[in-house]
C-alpha positions in Angstrom: -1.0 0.3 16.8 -3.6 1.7 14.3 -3.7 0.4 10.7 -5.6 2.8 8.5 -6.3 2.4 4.9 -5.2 5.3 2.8 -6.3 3.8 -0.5 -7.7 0.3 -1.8 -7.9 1.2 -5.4 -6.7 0.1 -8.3 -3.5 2.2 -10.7 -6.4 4.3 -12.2 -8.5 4.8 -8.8 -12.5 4.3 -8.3 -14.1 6.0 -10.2 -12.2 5.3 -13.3 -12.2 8.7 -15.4 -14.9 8.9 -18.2 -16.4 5.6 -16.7 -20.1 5.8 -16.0 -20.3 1.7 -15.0 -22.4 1.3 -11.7 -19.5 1.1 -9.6 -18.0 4.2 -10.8 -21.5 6.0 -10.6 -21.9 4.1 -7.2 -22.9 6.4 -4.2 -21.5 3.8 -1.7 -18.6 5.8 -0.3 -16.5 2.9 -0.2 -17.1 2.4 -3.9 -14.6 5.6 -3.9 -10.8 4.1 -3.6 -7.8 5.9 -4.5 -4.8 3.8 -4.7 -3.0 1.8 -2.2 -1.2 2.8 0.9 -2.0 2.2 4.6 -0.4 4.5 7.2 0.9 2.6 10.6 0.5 4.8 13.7 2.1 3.7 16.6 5.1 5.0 19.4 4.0 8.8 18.7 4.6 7.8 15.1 3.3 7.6 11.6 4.9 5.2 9.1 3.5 5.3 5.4 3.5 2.4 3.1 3.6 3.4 0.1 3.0 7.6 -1.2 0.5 7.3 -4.3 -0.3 10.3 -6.3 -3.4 10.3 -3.9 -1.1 10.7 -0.9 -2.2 14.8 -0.4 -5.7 13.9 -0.4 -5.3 10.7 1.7 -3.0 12.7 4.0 -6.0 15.2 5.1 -9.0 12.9 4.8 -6.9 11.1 7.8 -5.6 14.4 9.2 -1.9 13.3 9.9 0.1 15.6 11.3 3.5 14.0 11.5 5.4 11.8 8.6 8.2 9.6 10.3 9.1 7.3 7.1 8.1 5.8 4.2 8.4 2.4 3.3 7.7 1.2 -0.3 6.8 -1.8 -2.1 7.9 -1.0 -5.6 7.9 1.4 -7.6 5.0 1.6 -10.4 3.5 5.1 -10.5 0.9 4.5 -8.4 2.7 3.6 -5.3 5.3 6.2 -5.6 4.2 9.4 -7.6 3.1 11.3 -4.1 6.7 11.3 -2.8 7.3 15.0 -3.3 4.4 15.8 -1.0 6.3 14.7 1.8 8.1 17.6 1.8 5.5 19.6 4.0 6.1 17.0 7.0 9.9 18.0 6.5 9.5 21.7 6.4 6.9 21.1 9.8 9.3 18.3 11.7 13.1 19.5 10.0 14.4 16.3 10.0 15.0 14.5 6.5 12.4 11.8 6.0 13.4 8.1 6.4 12.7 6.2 3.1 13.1 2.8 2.7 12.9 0.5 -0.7 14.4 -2.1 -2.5 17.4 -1.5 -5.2 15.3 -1.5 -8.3 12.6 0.8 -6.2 15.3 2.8 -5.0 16.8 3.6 -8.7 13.1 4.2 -9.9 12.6 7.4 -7.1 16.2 8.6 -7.7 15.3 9.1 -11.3 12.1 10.2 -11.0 12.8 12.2 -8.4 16.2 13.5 -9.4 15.5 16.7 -7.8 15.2 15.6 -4.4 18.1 13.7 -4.6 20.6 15.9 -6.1 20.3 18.3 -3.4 21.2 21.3 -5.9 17.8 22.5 -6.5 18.3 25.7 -7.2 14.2 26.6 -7.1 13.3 26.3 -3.6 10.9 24.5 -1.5 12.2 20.8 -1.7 12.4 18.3 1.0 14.9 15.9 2.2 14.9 12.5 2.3 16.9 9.9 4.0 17.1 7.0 2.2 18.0 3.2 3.5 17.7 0.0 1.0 16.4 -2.8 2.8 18.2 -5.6 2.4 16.0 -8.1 4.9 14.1 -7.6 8.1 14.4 -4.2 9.7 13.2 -2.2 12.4 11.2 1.4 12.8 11.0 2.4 16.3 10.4 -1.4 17.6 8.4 -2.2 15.3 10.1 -5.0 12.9 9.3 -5.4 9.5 9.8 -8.4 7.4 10.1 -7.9 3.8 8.1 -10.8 1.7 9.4 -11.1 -1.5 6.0 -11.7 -4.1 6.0 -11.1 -8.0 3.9 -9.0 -9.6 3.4 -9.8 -13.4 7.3 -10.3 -14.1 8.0 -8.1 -11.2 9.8 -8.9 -8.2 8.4 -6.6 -5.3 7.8 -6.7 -2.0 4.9 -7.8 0.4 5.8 -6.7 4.4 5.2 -8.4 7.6 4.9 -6.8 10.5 3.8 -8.3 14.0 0.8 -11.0 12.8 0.1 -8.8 9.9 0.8 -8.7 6.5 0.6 -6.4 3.7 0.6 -8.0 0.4 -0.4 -5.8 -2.8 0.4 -5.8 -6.4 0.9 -9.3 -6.3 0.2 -12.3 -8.7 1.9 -14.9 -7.5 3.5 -15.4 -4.2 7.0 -17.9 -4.4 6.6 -21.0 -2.0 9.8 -19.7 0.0 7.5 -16.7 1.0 4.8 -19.0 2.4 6.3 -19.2 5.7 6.6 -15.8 6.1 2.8 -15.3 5.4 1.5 -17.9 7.7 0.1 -17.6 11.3 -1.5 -14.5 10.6 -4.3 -12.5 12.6 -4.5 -10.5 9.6 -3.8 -11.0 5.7 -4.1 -7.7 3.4 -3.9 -8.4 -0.2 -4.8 -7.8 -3.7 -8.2 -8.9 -5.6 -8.1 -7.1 -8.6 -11.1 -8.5 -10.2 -13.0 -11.2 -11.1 -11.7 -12.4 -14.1 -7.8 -13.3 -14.1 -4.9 -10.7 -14.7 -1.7 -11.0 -15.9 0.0 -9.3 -12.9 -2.7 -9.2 -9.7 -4.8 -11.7 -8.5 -8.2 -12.2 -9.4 -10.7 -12.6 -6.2 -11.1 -16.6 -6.8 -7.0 -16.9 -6.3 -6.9 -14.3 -3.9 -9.3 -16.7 -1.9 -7.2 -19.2 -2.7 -4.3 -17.8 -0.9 -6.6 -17.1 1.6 -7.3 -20.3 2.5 -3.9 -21.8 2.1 -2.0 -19.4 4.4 -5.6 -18.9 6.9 -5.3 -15.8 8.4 -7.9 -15.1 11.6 -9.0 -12.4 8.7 -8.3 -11.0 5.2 -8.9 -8.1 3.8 -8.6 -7.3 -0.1 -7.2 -4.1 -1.7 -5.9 -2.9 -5.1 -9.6 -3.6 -6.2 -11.2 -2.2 -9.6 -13.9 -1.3 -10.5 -15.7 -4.6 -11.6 -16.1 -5.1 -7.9 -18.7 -3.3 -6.2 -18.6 -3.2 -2.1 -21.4 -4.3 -1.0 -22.5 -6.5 -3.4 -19.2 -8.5 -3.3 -18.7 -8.7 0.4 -22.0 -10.3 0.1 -20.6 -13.5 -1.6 -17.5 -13.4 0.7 -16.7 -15.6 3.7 -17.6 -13.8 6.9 -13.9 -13.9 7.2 -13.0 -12.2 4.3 -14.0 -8.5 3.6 -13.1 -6.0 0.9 -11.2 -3.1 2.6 -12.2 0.3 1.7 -10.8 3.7 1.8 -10.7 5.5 5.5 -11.1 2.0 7.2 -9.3 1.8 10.9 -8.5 -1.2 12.4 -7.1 -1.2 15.8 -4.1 -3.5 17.7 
């Protein structure tokens, strides 16, 4: 399986618009991050966590050429608002695409995408979705996901584990009955917003923190803003500890 980062930003992305701080006017390409997702390849296929408003861009930096299902975490505008440009791997594949999400994520892209989900459309060029709502551990051509339930501000979303991995963004605080699920881990991915505390994301001190509760082999950190510059804070990290960065590949 190949895990590759789609975007480790923050909602507003890296550069922040009108920002002219020194990470925004960094030339460090991994001072660039659009927001989160990572794409699973693996079997022949692609599985998407997460379709950001970036998720077009993202799509042809990485040069995918297939879409087999989307699985999302919750459903703030950043982690959802690329949806509709899923279409194109329906028009190329003809099969509806496989969506999965919790309730309250699942209401949140029916409404905002009413249009897909009507299917009376009368404009053209729509895709199709499939859509399943997890309801516990599931399973996407043998590969099993475990949903980790985390909370984000007041936010219950969800984290996933898959194999000895874990995706865990958007989060602030993680319950002690999702501990177990996050332990034994080769690798940890989760948010470090900043340095300073925020009301719904860890900061990098609690991220750490987590870190050395649950001790993953490795951890990488996403959903990062731009008070963190790359290379300058990797410098102050354990060796085991890295920011990720947009385009990064790791390999299982």
């Amino acid at each position: 399986m190949t895990l590759k980062f789609l975007g480790t930003g923050t909602s507003t992305g890296v550069p922040i618009l009108a920002c002219h701080c020194p990470v925004c006017t960094s030339s460090d390409p991994r001072d660039k991050r659009t927001r989160p997702s990572i794409l699973l390849e693996y079997n022949g296929r692609a599985v998407v966590i997460d379709t950001t408003p970036d998720f077009r861009a993202q799509a042809l930096r990485e040069g995918m050429s297939r879409l087999d299902a989307v699985v999302f975490t919750h459903g703030h505008a950043d982690h959802i608002m690329g949806l509709d440009d899923t279409r194109v791997f329906y028009f190329r594949q003809q099969v509806p695409i496989p969506i999965y999400a919790e309730a309250r994520c699942m209401d949140t892209l029916r409404s905002t995408f009413k249009y897909i989900f009507d299917g009376n459309y009368p404009f053209g060029g729509v895709g199709k979705l499939d859509p399943h709502l997890i309801d516990g551990p599931f399973e996407l051509w043998d590969l099993k996901l475990t949903p980790v339930p985390v909370i984000h501000g007041k936010l219950p979303i969800f984290g996933y584990r898959f194999h000895d991995i874990a995706y865990v963004t958007d989060v602030s605080e993680i319950p002690e009955s999702s501990i177990p699920l996050l332990e034994g881990l080769d690798v940890l991915i989760i948010d470090a917003l900043r340095p300073k505390p925020h009301p719904t994301h860890l900061s990098v001190a609690q991220a750490l923190g987590m870190v050395e509760r649950l001790k993953p082999r490795r951890a990488l950190f996403t959903h990062i803003a731009h008070e963190l510059g790359h290379e300058a804070t990797n410098s102050t990290l354990p060796s085991h500890v890295q920011l990720a960065y947009d385009g990064l590949k790791l390999e299982f």
